[in-house]
C-alpha positions in Angstrom: 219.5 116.5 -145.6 217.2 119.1 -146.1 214.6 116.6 -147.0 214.7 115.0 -143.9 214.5 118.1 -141.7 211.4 118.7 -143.0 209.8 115.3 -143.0 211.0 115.3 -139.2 209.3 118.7 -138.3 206.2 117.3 -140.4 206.1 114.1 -138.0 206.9 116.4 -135.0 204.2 118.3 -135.9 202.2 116.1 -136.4 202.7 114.1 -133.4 202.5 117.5 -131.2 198.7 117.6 -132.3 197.6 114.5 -131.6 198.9 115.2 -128.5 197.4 118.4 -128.2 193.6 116.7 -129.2 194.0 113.8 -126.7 194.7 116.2 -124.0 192.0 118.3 -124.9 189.8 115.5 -124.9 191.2 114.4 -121.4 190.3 118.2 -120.1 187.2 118.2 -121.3 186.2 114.9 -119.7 188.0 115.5 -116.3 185.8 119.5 -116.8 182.7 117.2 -117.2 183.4 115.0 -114.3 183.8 118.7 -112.2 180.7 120.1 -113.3 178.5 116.9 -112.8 180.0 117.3 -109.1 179.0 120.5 -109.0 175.8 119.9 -110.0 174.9 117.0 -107.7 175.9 119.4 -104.9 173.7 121.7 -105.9 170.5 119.3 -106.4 171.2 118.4 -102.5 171.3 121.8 -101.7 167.7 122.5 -103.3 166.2 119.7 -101.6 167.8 121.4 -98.4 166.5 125.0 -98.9 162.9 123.1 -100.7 162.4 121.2 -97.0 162.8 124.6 -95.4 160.2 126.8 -97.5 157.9 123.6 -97.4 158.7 121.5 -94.3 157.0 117.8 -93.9 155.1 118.3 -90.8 156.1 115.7 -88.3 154.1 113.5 -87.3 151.5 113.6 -90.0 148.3 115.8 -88.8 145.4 113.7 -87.7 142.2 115.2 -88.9 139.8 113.9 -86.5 136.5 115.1 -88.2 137.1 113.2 -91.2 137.9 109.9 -90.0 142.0 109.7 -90.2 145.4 110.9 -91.7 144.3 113.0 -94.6 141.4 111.1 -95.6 138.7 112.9 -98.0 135.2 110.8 -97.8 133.3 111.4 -101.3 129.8 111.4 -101.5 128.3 108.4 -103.6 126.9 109.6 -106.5 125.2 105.9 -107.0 127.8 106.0 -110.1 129.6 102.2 -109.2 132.5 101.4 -111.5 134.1 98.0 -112.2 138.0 99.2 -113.6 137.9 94.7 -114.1 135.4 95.4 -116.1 135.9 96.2 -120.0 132.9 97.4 -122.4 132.7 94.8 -125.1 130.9 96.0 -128.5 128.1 93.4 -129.3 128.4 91.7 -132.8 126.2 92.9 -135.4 123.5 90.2 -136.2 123.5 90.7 -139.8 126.9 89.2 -139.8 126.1 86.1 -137.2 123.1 84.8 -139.3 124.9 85.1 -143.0 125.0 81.8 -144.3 128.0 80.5 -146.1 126.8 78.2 -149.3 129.7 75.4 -150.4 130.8 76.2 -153.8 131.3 73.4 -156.3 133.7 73.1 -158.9 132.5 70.9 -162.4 133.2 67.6 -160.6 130.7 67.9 -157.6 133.6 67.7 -155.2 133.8 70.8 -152.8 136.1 73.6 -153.2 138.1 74.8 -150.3 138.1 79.2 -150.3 141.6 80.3 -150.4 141.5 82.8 -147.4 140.7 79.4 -145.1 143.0 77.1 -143.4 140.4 74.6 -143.7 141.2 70.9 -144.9 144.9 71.8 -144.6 
């Protein structure tokens, strides 16, 4: 009888903290949830007090001298750049003119190189 007292408190026991850890697991996430909240309130207030220390002027100044809406006109330094255009290194012309000889095994019949997909 004594036995099963004990093995009873045991699973009592036991059951108590597993539902002690999913509740604290619960809390936690329903705390998270709260704080995220929190947070995106605050982000909206930043923007708010952000828009006030450095307002968008409306409408958008027109700057007549320089030809438009915030418009800077560079001088040409005669510097043109094509960004289509890539620099390709040229070939060296040692390699272009090196002449491959056919190697002959004892039969006279031509031998393919390994590293070639040649004849394949």
């Amino acid at each position: 009888m004594q036995l099963t007292h004990e093995r009873d408190d045991a699973l009592y026991l036991a059951q108590t903290r597993d539902n002690a850890r999913i509740m604290t697991g619960i809390r936690a996430e329903i705390r998270e949830n709260e704080l995220l909240h929190q947070i995106e309130e605050l982000q909206i207030d930043v923007h708010r007090l952000n828009n006030q220390i450095n307002p968008i002027p409306h409408p958008i100044p027109v700057y007549p001298m320089v030809g438009g809406p915030q418009v800077i006109i560079a001088d040409d330094d005669g510097m043109d750049l094509d960004a289509n255009v890539v620099a390709v290194p040229e070939a060296d012309k040692e390699e272009e003119e090196e002449e491959l000889n056919p190697v002959k095994d004892e039969d006279g019949e031509g031998v393919i190189d390994a590293n070639t997909d040649e004849g394949v």
